[in-house]
BANU-929336 format. One line per 4 residues: number of its first residue (from 1); for each residue x, y, z of N, C-alpha, C. Coordinates in steps of 0.05 Angstrom, whole numbers, plus 5000, padded with zeros to 4 digits. Each point is the difference from the previous one (the first is absolute). Layout:
NUM = X Y Z X Y Z X Y Z ~ ...
This chain:
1 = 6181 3347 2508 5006 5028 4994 4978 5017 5012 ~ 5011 5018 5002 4983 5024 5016 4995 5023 4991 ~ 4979 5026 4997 5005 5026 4991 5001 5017 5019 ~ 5014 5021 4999 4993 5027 5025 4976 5014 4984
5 = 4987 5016 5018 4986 5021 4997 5008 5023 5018 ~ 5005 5020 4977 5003 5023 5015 4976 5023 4993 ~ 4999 5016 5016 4979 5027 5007 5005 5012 5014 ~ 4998 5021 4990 4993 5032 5027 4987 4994 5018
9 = 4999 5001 5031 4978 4998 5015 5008 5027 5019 ~ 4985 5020 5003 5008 5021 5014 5023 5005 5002 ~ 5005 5008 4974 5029 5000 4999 5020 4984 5006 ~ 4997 4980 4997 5023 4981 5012 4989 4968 4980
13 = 5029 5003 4993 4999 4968 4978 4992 4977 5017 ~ 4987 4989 4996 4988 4967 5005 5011 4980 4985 ~ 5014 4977 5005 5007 4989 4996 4985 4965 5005 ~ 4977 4987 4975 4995 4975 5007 5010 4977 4996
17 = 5005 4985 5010 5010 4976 4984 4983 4975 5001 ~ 4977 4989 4967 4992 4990 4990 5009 4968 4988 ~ 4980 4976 5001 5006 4987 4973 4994 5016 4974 ~ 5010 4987 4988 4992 5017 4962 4969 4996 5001
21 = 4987 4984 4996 4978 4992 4991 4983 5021 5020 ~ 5010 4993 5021 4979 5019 5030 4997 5024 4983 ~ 5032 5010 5003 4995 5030 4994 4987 5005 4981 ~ 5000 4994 4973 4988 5002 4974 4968 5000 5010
25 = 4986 4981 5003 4971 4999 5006 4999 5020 5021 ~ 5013 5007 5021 4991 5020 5020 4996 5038 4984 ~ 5018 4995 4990 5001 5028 4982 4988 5006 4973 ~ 5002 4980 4992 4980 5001 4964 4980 5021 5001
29 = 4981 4997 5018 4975 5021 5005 5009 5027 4986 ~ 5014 5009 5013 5013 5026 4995 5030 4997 4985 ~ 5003 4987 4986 5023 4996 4978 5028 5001 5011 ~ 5015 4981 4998 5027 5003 5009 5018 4981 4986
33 = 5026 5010 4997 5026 4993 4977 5018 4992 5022 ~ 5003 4974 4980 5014 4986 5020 5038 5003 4980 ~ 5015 5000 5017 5024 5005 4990 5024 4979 5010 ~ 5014 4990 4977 5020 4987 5006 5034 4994 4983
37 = 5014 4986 5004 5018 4999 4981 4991 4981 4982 ~ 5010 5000 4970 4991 4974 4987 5018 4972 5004 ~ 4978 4989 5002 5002 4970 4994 4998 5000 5043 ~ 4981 5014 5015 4994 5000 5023 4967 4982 5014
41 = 4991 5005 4967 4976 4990 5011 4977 5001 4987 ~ 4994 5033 4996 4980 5017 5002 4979 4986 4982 ~ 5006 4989 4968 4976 4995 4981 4993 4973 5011 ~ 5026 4979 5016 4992 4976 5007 4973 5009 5030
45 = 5006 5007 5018 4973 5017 5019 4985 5003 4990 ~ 4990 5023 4976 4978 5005 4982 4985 4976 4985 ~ 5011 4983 4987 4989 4971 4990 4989 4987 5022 ~ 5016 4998 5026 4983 4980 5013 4983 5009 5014
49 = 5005 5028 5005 4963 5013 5011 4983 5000 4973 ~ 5004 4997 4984 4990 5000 4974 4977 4972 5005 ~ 5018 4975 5008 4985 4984 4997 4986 4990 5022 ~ 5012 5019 5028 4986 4998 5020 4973 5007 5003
53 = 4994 5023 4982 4981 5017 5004 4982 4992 4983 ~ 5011 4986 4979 4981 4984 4982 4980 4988 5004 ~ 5016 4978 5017 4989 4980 5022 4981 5006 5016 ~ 4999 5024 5002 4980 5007 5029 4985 5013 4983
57 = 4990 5008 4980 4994 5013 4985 4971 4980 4987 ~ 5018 4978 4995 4981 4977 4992 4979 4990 5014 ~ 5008 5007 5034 4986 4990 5016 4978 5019 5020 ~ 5009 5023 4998 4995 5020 5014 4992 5027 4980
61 = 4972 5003 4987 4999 5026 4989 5002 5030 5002 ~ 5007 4992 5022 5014 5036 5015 5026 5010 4993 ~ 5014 4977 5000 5030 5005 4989 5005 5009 4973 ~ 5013 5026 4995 5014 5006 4981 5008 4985 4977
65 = 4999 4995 4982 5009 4990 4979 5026 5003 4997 ~ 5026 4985 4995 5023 5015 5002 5013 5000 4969 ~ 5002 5019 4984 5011 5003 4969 5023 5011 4999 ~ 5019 4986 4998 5035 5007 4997 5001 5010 4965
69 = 5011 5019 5010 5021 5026 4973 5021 5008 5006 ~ 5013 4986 4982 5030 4998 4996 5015 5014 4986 ~ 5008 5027 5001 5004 5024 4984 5020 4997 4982 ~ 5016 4970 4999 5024 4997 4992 4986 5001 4969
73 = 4973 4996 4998 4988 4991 4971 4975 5021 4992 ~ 5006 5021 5011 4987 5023 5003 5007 5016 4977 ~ 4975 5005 4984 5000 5005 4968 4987 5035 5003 ~ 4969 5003 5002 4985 5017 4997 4993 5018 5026
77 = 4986 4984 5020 4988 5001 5014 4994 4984 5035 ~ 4997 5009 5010 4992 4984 5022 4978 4979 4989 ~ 4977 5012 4991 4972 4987 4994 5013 4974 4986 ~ 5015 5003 4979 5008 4985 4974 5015 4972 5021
81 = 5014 5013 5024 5018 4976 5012 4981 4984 5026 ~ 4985 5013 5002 4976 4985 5008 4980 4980 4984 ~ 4997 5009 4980 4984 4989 4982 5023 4976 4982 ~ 5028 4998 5004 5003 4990 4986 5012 4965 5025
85 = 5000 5015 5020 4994 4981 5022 4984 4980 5001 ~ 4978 5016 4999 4968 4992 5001 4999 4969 4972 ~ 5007 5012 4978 5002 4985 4977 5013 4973 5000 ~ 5027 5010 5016 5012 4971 5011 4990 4977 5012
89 = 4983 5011 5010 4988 4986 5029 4968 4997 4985 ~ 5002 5005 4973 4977 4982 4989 4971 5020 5003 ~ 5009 5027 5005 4977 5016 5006 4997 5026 4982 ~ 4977 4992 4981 5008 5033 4984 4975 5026 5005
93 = 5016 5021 5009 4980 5024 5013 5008 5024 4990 ~ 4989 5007 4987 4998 5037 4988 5010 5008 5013 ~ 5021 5030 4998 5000 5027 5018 4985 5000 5019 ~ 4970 5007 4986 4984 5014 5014 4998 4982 5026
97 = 4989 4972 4999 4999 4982 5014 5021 4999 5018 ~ 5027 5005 4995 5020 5002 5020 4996 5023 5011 ~ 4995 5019 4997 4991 5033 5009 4982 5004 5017 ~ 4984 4975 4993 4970 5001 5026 5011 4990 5021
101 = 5019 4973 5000 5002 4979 5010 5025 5016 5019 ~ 5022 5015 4989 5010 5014 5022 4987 5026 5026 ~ 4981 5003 4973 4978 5027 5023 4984 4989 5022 ~ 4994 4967 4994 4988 4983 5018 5017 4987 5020
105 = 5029 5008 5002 5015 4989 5017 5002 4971 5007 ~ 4992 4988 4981 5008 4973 4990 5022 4981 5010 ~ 5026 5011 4993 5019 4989 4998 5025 5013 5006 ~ 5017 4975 5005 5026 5017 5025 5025 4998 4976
109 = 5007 5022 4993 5025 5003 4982 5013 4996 5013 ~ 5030 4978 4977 5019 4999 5017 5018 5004 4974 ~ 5009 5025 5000 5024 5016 4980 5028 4991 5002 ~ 5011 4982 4981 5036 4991 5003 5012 5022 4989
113 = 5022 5006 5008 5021 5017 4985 4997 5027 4986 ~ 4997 5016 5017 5005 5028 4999 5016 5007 4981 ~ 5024 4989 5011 5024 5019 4996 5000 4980 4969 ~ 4996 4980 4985 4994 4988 4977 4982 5025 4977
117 = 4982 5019 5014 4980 5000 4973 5034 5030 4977 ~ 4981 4990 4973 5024 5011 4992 5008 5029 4991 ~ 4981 5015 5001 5013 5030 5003 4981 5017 5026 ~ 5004 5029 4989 4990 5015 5021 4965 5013 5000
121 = 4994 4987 4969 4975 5003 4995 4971 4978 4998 ~ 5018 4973 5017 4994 4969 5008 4988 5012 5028 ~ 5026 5012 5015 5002 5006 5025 4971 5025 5007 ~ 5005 5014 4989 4979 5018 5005 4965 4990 4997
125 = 5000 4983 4980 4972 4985 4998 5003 4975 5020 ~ 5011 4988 5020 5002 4987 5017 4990 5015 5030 ~ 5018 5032 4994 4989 5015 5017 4969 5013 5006 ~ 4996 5004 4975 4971 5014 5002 4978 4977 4997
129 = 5002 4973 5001 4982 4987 5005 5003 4987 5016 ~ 5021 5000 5021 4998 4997 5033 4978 5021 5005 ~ 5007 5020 4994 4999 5025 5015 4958 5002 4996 ~ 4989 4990 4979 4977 4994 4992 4992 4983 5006
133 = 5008 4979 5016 4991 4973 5002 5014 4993 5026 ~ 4999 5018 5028 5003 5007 5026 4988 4975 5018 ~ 4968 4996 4994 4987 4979 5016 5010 4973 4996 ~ 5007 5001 4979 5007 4968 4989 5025 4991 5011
137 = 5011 4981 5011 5018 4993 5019 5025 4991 4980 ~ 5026 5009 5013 5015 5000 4976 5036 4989 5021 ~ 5007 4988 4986 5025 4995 5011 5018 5000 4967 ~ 5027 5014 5013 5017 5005 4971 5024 4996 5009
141 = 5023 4989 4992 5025 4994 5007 5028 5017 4978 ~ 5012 4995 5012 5028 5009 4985 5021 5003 5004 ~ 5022 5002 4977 5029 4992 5020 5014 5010 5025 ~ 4994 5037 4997 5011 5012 5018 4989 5028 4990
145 = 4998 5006 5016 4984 5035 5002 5016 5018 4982 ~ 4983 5013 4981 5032 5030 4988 4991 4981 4973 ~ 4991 4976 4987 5005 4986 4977 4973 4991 4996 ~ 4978 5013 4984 4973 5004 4995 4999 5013 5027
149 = 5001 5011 5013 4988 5015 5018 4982 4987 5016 ~ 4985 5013 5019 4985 4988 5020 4962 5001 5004 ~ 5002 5017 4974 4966 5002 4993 4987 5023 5025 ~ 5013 5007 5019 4984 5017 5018 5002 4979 5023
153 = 5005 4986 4998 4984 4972 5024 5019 5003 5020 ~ 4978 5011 5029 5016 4998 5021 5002 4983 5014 ~ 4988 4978 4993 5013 4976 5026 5014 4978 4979 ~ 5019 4992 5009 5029 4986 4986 5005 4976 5012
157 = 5005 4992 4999 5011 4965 5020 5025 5000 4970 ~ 5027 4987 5027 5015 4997 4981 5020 4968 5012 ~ 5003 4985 4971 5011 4967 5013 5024 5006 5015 ~ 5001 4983 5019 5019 4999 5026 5013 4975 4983
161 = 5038 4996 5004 5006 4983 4993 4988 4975 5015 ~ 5013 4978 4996 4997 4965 5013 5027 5010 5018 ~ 4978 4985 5034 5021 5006 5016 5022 4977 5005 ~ 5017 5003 5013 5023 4980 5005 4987 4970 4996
165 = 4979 4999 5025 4992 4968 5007 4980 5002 4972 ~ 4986 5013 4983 4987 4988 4975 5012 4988 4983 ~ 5034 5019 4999 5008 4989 4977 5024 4982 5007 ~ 4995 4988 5020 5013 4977 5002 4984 4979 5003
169 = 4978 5004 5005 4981 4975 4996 4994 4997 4964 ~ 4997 5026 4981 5007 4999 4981 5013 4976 4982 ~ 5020 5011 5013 5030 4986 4988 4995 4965 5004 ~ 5000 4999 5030 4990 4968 4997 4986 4990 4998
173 = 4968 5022 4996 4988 4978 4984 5012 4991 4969 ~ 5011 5018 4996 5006 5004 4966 5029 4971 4991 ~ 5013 5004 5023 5031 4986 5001 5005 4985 5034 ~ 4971 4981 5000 5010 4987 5019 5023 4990 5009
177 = 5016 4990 4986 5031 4988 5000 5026 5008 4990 ~ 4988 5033 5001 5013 5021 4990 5003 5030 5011 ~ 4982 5003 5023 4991 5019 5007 5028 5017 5017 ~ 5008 4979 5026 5018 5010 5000 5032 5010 4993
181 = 5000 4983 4978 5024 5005 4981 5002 5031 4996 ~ 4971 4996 4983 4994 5035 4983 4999 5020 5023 ~ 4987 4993 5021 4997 5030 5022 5031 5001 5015 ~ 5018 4981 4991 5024 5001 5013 5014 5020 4982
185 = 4994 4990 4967 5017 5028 4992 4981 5019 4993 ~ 4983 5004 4999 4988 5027 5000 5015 5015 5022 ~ 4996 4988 5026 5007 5031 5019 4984 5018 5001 ~ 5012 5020 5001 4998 5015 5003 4975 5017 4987
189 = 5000 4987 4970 4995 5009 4963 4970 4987 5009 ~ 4994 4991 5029 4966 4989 4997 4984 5025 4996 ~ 5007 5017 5007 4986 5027 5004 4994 5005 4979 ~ 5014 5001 4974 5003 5013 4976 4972 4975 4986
193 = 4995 4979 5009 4982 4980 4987 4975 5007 5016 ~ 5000 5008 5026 4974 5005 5017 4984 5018 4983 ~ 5016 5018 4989 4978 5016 4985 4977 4995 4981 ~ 5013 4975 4985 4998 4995 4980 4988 4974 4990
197 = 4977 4981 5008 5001 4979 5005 4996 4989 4970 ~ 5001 5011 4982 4997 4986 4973 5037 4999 4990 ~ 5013 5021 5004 5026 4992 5008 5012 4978 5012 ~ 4988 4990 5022 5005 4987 5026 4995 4967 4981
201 = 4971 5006 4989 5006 4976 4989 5014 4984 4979 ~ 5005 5023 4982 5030 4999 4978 5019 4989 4997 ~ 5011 5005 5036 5021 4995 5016 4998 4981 5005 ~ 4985 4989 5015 4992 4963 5006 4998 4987 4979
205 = 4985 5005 4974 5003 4980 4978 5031 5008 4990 ~ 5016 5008 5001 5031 5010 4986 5015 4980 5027 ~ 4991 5002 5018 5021 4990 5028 4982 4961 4999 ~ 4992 4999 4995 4984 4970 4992 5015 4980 4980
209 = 5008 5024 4980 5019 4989 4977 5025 5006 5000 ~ 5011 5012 5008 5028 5012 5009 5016 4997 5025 ~ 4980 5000 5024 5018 4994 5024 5016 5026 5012 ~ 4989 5015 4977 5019 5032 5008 4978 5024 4997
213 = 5012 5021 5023 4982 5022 4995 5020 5016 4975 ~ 4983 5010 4984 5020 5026 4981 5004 5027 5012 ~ 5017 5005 4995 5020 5023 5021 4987 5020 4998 ~ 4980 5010 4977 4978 5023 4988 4970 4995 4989
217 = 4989 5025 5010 4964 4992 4979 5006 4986 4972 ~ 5014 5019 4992 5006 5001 4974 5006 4964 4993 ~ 5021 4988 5005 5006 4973 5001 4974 4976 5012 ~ 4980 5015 5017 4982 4977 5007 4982 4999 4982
221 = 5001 5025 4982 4971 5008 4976 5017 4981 4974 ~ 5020 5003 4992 5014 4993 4984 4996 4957 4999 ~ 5011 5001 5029 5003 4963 5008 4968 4991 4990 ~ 4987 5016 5009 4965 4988 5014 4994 5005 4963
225 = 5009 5014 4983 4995 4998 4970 5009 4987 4981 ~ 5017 4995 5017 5009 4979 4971 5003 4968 5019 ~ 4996 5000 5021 4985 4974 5017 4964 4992 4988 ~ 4984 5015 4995 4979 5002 4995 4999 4990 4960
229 = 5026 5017 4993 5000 4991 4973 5006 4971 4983 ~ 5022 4991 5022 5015 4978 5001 4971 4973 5005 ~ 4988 5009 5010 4980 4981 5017 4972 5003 4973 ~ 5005 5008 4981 4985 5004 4978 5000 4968 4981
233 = 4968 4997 4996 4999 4986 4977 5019 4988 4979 ~ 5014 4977 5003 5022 4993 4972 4981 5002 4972 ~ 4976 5001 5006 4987 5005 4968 5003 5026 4991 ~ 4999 5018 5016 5011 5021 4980 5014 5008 4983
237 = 4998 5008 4972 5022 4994 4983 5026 5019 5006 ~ 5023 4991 4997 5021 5005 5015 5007 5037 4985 ~ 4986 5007 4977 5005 5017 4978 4993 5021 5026 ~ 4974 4997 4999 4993 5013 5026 5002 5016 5021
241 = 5008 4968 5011 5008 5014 5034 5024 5006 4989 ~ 5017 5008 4984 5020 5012 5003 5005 5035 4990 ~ 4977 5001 4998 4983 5028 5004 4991 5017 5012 ~ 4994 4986 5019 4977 4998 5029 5015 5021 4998
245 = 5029 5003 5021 5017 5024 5020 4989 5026 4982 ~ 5013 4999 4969 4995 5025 4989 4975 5007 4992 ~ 4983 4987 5008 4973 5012 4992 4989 5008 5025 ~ 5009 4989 5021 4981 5014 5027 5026 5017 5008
249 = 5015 5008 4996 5018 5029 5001 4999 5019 5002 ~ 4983 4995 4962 5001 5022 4988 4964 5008 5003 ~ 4982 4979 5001 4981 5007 5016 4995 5024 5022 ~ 5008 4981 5019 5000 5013 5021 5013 5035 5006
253 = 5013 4996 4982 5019 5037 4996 4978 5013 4986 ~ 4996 4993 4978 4974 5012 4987 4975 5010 5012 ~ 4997 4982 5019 4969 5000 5013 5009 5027 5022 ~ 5021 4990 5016 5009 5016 5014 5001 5042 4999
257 = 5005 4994 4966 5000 5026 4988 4964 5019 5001 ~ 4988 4982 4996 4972 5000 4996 4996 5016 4978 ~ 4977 5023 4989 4995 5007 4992 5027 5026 5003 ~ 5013 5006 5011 5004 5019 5005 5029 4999 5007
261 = 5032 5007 4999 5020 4995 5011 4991 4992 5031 ~ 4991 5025 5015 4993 5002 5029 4970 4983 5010 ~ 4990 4979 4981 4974 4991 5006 5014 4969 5003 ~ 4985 4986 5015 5005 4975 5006 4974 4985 5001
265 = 5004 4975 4983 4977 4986 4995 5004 4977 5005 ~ 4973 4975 5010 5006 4984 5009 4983 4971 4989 ~ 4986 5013 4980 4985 4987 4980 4997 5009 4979 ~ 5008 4990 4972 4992 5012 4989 4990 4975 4974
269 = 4980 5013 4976 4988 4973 4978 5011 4988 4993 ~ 4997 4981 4991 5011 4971 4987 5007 5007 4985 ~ 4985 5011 4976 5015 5021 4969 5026 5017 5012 ~ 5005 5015 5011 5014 5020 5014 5029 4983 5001
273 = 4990 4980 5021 5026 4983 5003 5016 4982 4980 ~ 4980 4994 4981 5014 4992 4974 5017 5011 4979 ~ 4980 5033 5006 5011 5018 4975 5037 5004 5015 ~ 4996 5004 5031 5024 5002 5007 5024 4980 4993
277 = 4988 4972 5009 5013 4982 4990 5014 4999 4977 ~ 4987 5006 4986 5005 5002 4969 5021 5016 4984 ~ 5000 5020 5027 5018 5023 4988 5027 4990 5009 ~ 5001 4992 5021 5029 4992 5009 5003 4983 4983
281 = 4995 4974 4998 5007 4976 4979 5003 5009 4975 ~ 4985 5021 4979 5010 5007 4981 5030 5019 5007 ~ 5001 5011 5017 5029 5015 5005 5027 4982 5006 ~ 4987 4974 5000 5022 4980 5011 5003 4983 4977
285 = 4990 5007 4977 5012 4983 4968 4971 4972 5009 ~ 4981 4995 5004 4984 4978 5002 4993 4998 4973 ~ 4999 4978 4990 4984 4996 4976 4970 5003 5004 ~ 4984 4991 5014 4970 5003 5002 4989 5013 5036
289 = 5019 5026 4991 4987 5023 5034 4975 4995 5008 ~ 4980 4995 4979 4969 5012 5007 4993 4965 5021 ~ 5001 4973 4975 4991 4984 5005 5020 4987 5027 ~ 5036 5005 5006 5008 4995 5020 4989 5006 5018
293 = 4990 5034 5008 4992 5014 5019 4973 4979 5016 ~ 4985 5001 4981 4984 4990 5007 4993 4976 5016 ~ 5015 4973 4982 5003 4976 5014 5014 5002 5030 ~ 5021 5023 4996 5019 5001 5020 4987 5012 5027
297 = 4978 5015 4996 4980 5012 5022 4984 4982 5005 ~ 4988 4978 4985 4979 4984 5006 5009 4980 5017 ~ 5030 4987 4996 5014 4988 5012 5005 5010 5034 ~ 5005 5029 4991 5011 5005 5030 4968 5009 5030
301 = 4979 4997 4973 4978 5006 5023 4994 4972 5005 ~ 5015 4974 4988 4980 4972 5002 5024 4997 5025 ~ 5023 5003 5000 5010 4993 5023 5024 5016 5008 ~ 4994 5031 5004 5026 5013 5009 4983 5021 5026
305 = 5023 5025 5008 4983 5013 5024 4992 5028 4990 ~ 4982 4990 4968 4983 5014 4996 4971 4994 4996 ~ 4973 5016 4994 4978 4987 5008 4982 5012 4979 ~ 4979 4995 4996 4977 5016 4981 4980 5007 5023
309 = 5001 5028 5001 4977 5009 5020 4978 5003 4992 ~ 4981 5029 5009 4973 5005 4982 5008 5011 4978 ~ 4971 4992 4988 5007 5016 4971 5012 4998 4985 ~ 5015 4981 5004 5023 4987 4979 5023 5017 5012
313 = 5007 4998 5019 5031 5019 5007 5015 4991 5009 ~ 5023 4997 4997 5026 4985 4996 5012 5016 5028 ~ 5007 4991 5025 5016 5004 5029 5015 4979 5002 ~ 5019 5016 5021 5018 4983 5012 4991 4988 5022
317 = 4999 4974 5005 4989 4984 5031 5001 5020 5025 ~ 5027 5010 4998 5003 5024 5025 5004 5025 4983 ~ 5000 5024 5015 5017 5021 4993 5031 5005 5001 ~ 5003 4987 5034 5030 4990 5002 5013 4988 4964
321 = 4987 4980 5000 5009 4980 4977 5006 5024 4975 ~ 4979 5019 4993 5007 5016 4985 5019 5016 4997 ~ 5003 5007 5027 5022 5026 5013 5027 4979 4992 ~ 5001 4968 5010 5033 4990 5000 4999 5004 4970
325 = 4988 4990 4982 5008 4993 4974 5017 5028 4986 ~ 4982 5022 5006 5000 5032 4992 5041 5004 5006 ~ 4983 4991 5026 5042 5008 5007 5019 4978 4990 ~ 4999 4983 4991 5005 4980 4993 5012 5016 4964
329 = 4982 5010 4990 5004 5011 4977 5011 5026 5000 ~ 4999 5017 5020 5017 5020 5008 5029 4990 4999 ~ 4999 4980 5018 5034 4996 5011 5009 4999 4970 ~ 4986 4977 4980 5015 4998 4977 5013 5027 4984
333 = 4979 5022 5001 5009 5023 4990 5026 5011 5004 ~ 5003 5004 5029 5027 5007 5012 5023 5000 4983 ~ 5004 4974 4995 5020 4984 4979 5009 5028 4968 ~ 4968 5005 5001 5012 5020 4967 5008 5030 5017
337 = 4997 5009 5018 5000 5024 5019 5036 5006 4998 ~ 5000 5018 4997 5027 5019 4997 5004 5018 5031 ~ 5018 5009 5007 5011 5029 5019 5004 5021 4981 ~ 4992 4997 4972 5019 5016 4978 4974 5023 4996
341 = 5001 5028 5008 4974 5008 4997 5007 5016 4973 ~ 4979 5004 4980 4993 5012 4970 4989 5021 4999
């Protein structure tokens, strides 16, 4: 995968074309947001300069320190998602100490998900401590421009899909004895996967077990979920998994809502997700809402495509994953929907 960079240059757009990693380190100095579709790349790039930089870091005291903040779990503060980084990684440092340590240009931020933090007063304290913390080298990503905004940052690199010959080397590495089957019926529809390589690989594990491409996204998210489910532990108690669908549904719609009808969230507490839990299962006649909920969440983080992040926060493996389930619980709605208006 590749990013463009674009800029003014005497009036006239420039156009570069970058590896990810290049561009990222070439621009950090002076801060730049990298942009892409989801499930394209962008946080997988950030982790492994993450651990690139580590590495050299260990070895070489000149190098930047590199401290990933992940806004999807973004509570207070910038400081707070630094520091609570820091904690992870077995390191505990005051404010203040983080305050020096950015004025000393220390260390190379690398900011996930913009368009994730969750309202417009997240956003603005994201902004003004860019905007304070200039020297310090900063790389920030997000889904697409217009959704958290762009912080001021004028230089952009944005992911280039997987070209033809990538994503057919892709494919067979993925489906050596399969490869050309699937690119026979794709066709045309390869384009629509180039974009998308976490898609792309959906598709290969669904065409691995099926032998067929599905005629829609919609049907490859659907196959690749309940392929993934099917392929689940027989110890699970069967009470259970037969829960699973309606609890990450109605999840996922919830989260979706965020704080707000118009707010969209992508993590949110362990408490939070239970109390939710809870509410649906008591609306559905359960004898024990509180204590189902519970088992039924613990279950689905020990082996479903949900996860416990920082801080105790309950995400979906992808956002995609979030987004199918959401519509997934939409479509059900439909069903009570009238033409009859009141």
């Amino acid at each position: 995968m590749s990013p463009t960079k674009e800029e003014k240059s005497e009036g006239q757009e420039k156009i570069e074309q970058l590896g990810v990693l290049e561009g990222l380190r070439k621009y950090a100095q002076d801060h730049v947001l990298l942009v892409g579709k989801p499930g394209s790349g962008k946080s997988t790039a950030l982790k492994r300069l993450l651990l690139e930089e580590a590495e050299n870091a260990l070895s070489d005291d000149r190098v930047k320190i590199p401290v990933l903040v992940e806004l999807r779990y973004y509570q207070t503060s910038m400081l707070d998602a630094i520091g609570s980084f820091l904690r992870r990684h077995g390191l505990w440092m005051e404010k203040a100490e983080i305050e020096k340590q950015l004025f000393e240009g220390r260390w190379l931020l690398l900011v996930d998900g913009l368009n994730e933090l969750p309202d417009d007063a997240a956003r603005q304290e994201v902004k003004v401590f860019r905007q304070n913390n200039l020297h310090t080298p900063m790389i920030f990503t997000t889904r697409v421009l217009g959704m958290g905004g762009n912080l001021d940052i004028s230089k952009q690199l944005e992911m280039l899909p997987l070209t033809e010959s990538q994503t057919q080397d892709f494919v067979k590495d993925y489906l050596p004895d399969g490869a050309e089957q699937m690119l026979g019926q794709l066709g045309e529809r390869l384009q629509e996967f180039r974009q998308t390589p976490l898609l792309l690989w959906m598709l290969c594990s669904v065409f691995d077990e099926t032998g067929k491409v599905p005629p829609n996204l919609g049907l490859v998210f659907r196959q690749f979920t309940q392929k993934f489910q099917q392929e689940l532990k027989e110890s699970v108690p069967e009470n259970s998994r037969n829960l699973w669908q309606l609890l990450l549904k109605y999840l996922a719609f919830r989260m979706t809502q965020g704080r707000e009808a118009t707010e969209f969230q992508v993590a949110i507490p362990r408490q939070q997700a239970e109390e939710i839990l809870t509410e649906l299962l008591r609306n559905q006649n359960n004898d024990q809402p509180h204590a189902s909920a519970i088992s039924g969440l613990q279950d689905l983080l020990k082996h479903h495509l949900i996860q416990l992040g920082s801080d105790d926060q309950i995400e979906f493996r992808h956002q995609l994953i979030q987004e199918y389930y959401t519509a997934e619980y939409l479509l059900e709605q439909l069903k009570t929907l009238s033409d009859n208006l009141r």
